[in-house]
Every structure is written in structure tokens, then in C-alpha cells.
C-alpha positions as CSV (number, residue, x, y, z in Angstrom):
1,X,63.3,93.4,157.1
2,X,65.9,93.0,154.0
3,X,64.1,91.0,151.1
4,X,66.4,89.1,149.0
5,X,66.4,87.8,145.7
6,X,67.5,84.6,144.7
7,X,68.8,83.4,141.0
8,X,68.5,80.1,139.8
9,X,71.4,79.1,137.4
10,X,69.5,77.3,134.7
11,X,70.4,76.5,131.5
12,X,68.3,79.2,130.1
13,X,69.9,81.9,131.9
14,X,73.8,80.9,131.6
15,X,75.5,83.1,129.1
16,X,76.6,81.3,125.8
17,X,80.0,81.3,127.1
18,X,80.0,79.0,129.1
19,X,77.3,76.2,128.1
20,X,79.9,74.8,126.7
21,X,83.5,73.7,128.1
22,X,86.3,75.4,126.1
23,X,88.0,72.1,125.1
24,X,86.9,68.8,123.5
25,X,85.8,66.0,125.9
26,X,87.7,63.0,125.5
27,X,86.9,59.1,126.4
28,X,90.3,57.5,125.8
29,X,92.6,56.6,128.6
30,X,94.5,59.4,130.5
31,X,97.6,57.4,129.4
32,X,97.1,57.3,125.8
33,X,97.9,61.0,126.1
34,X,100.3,61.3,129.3
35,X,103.0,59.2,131.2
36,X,101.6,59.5,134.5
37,X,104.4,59.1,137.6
38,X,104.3,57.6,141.0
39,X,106.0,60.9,142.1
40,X,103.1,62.7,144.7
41,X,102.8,66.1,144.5
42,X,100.7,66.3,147.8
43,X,97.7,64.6,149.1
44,X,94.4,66.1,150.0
45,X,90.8,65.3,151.6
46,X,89.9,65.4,147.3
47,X,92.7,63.0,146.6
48,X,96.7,63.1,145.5
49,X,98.2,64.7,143.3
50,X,100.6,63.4,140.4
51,X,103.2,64.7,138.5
52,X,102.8,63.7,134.5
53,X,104.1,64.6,131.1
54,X,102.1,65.1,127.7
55,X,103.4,62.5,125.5
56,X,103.3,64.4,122.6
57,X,104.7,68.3,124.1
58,X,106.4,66.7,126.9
59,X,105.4,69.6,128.9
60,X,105.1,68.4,132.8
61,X,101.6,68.8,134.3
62,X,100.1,67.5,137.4
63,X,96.9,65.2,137.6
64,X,94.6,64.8,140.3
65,X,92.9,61.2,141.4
66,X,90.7,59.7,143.8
């Protein structure tokens, strides 16, 4: 009989790296920041994909949605 041990990912136990994401959470509207297209990039059972630009770099990106 093999015995195995489980871990339970608790707060306590999750290295300091990564408590905390590794860039500011924002509440502002996706579009205050990027001009979202109509273009699809692909559609999936989590939703379709969107090609967008950053307003300010106007480096092209993709976004996800439900």
C-alpha cells in the first residue's frame, strides 16, 4: 500500500512571491486603456478572443471575454 501526502495551498504556506500579483489591479474600464476591435482572433468553450491596442504604446495585444 503507497501512502501519500497531500499539501494544502494556504495562504500561510505560499511563498512571498506570489501572494501578490506582479502588477497593479485596476477598476477602470478596459477601454480607458485599449481600443478593443470587433476582429476575432478565435473562439473557445472560455470565450473569444479579440485583437486590441494599448492606447498609449499602441502595441497590439489580444483580450479574452465571455
Amino acid at each position: 500500500m503507497k501512502i501519500h501526502r497531500i499539501f494544502l495551498f494556504r495562504p500561510g504556506n505560499i511563498s512571498e512571491k506570489y501572494r501578490q500579483f506582479p502588477f497593479p489591479t485596476r477598476h477602470n474600464a478596459i477601454t480607458d486603456e485599449y481600443e478593443v476591435s470587433k476582429e476575432s482572433l478565435g473562439v473557445g468553450i472560455n470565450g473569444k478572443v479579440l485583437t486590441c491596442w494599448n492606447r498609449e504604446t499602441k502595441r497590439k495585444c489580444a483580450l479574452k471575454v465571455n
